[in-house]
BATIRO-615411 format. One record per residue (C-alpha): residue in one letter; x, y, z. Coordinates in steps of 0.2 Angstrom, whole numbers, plus 2048, in hexadecimal, padded with zeros to 3 digits. Layout:
AXYZ
...
This chain:
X79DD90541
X794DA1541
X7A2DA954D
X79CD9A55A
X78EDA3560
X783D96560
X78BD8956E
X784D8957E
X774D9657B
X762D9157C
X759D9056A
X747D91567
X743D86556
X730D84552
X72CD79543
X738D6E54A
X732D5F544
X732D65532
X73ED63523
X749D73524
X746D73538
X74CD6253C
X75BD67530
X75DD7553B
X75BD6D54B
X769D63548
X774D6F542
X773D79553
X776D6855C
X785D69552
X789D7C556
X789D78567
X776D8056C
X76BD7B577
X75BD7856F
X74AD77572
X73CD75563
X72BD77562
X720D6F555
X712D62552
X718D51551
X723D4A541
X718D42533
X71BD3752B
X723D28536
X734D2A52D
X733D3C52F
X744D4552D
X744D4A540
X73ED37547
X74FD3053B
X759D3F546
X753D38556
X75ED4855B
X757D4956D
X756D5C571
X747D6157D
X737D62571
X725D69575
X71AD61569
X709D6D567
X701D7955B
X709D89556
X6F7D91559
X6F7D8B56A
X6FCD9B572
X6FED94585
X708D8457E
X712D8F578
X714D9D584
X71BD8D590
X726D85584
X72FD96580
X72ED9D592
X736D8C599
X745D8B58B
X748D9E58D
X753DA057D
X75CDAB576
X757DAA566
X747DA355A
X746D9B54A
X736D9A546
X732D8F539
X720D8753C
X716D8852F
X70AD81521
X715D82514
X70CD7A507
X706D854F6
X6F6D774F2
X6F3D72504
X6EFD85505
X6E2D844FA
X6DBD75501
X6D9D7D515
X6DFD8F511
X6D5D95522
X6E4D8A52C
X6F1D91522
X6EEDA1526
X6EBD9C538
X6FBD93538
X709D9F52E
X701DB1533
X6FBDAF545
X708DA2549
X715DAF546
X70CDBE54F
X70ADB155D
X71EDAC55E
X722DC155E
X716DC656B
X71CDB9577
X72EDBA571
X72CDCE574
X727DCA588
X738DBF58A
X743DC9590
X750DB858B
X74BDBB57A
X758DC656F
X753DBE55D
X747DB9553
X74ADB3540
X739DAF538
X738DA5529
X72DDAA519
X72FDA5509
X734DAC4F8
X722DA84F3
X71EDBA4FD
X721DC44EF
X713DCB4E4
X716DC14D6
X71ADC84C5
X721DBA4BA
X730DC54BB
X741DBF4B2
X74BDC54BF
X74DDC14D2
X742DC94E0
X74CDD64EB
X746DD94FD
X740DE94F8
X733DE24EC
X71FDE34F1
X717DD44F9
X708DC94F4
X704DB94F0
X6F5DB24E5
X6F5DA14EF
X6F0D9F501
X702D98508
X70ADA74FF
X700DB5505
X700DAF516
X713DB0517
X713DC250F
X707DC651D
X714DBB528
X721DCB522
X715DD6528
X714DCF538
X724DCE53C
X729DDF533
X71BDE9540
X722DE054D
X733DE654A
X72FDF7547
X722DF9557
X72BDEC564
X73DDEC561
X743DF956F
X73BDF1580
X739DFA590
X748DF259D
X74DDE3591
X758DE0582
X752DE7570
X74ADDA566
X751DD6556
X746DCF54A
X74DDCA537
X741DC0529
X74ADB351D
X740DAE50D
X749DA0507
X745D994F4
X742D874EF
X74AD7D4FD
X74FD6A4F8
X758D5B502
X757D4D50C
X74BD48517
X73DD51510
X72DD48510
X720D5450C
X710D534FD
X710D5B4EF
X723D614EE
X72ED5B4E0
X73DD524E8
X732D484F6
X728D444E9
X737D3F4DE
X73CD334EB
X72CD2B4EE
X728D274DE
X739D214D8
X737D154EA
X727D0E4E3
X72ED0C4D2
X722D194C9
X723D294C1
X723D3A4CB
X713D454C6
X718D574C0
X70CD674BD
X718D724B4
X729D6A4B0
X72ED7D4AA
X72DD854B8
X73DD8F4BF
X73FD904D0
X74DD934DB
X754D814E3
X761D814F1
X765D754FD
X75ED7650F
X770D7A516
X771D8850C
X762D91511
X765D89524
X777D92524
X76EDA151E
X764DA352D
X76FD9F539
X77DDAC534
X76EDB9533
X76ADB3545
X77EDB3549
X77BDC6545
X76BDCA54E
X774DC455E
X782DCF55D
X775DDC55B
X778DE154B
X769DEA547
X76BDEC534
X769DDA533
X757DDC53C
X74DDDC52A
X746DD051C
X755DC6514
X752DBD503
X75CDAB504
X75EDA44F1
X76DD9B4E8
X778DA24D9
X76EDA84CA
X778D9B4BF
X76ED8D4CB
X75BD914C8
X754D854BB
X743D7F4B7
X73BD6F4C0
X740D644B0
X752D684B2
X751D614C5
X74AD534BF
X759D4E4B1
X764D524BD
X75CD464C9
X75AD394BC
X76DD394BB
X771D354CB
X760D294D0
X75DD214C0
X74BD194C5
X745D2E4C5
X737D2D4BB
X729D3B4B6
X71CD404AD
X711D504AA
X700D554B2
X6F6D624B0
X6F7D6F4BE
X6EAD6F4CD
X6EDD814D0
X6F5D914CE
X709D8F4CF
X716D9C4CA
X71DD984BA
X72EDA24BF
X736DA54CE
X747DAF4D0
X74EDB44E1
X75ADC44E2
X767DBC4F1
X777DCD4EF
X770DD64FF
X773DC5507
X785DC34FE
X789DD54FF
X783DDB511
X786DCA51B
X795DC150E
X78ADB350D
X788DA74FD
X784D954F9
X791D874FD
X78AD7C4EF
X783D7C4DD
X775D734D9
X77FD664D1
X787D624E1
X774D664EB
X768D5A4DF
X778D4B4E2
X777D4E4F4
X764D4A4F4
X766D3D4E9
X771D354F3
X766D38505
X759D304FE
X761D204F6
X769D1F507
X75CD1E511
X754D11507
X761D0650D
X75FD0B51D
X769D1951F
X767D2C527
X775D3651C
X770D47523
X77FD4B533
X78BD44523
X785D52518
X785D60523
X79AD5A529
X79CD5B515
X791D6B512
X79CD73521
X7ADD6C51A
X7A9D71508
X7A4D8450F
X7B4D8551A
X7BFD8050A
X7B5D8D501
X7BDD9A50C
X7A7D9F512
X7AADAB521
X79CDA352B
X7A5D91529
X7B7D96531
């Protein structure tokens, strides 16, 4: 996978403990990495990354805490960062949105400036969100090129996240008697899978009702958003990483990380397609608690076209997988080294150049 470029190197993950950086953690275990997270500790109790147990040397603190994380990155003296701490919820935003600005914009200028002191440090691939664009209710997808905004809290922050990481990348890449520094963005639309367990997110909250027996809450069942399985968005990120450590500079940019055009439907359409594989999904409509994006379309053909990279499954084959996840583990079982050996076969038997 990814030319092998991964095995034996030190990788930086923060966010760690989170749903997409759990995934990823134990993907790079996988690839043969050595890795070392960073992150606040795993909540809830079943947490996707307790259910891991994967091992790998961890420094549980605050991406805010400057010297915490000075240590941790200095002692692991990677190769390359993922840095995917965050608060990446749209209404917690509104609830604390002093944190979130805190947490998504000067965590990521904290991460660069030490990252840009390392002389270990080759890499750094910071993830947004397709939320950073200035949205337009648009019916086509968002292109790299497109301005950036946000009307909530969470959103704005990540465009100023882009900011941050595009100055960086502009005033620090050449460094005096070290390595250049190559730092790429990925904003990755509507991520989905097992093991998530965060509030106010459709499929976590799909799984918990359906546990208790009750009907899922929905604020705008007609949204359109652009769903893709976390390996899809994971294997994104690493192949632009793949790229960054061969020092390909082109690839040091913003990336937009979204699934086929025929694979973007609204909330409702998730959840009769959920329905068919978990019969005891159940929902009803709320009225909304704050301002969401009625449509959201992500343009992913720089991606496709510059780095061959496209999505292994449909969403068919992505809302089945969930399903499946989480019925296992209510019996007891963790699905998620099955699914990424089947995600891998099904993109090697699909002819994916990162896959062979």
């Amino acid at each position: 996978m990814f030319n092998d470029i991964y095995r034996g190197r030190s990788v930086f993950v923060t966010g760690d403990t989170g749903f997409k950086g759990s995934w990823l953690a134990l993907w790079l275990q996988q690839a043969g990495a050595d890795v070392h997270g960073y992150s606040l500790p795993a909540e809830p109790e079943h947490a996707h990354s307790h259910v891991l147990g994967l091992g790998h040397t961890q420094t549980l603190a605050d991406i805010r805490d400057v010297e915490a994380l000075r240590h941790a990155m200095a002692t692991a003296a990677p190769e390359i960062i993922f840095h995917l701490a965050a608060q990446p919820l749209v209404l917690t935003s509104y609830q604390d949105p002093l944190s979130t600005w805190q947490i998504n914009v000067q965590g990521a200028a904290n991460v660069l400036e030490i990252a840009r002191h390392l002389p270990s440090v080759r890499a750094v691939v910071v993830i947004t969100t397709d939320k950073c664009y200035e949205n337009r209710e648009w019916p086509w997808g968002y292109r790299e090129i497109d301005a950036l905004g946000g009307h909530d809290p969470y959103s704005a922050s990540k465009a100023a996240a882009e900011l941050v990481a595009a100055s960086y990348r502009a005033s620090f890449a050449v460094r005096a008697e070290m390595q250049p520094l190559y730092i790429a963005t990925a904003r990755a639309g509507n991520v989905i899978g097992g093991g998530d367990w965060a509030p106010y997110r459709l499929i976590p909250d799909i799984a918990r009702a359906a546990a208790e027996g009750a009907a899922v809450e929905i604020r705008n069942p007609l949204a359109i958003r652009p769903w893709q399985h976390v390996l899809e968005s994971l294997s994104a990120y690493l192949l632009i990483g793949q790229h960054l450590l061969q020092e390909n500079s082109a690839v040091a940019s913003a990336w937009n990380v979204g699934p086929s055009d025929d694979d973007i439907a609204s909330v409702q359409d998730v959840l009769t397609q959920m329905q068919s594989h978990w019969p005891e999904v159940q929902w009803r409509k709320i009225g909304a608690q704050a301002h969401e994006t009625n449509a959201l379309r992500l343009d992913s053909s720089r991606l496709r076209q510059g780095l061959g990279w496209k999505p292994v499954w449909t969403l068919a084959q992505t809302l089945a997988h969930t399903a499946q996840w989480y019925q296992a583990w209510q019996q007891g079982q963790v699905l998620s080294a099955l699914q990424l050996q089947t995600y891998l076969d099904d993109a090697r038997a699909a002819g994916i150049e990162w896959a062979q």
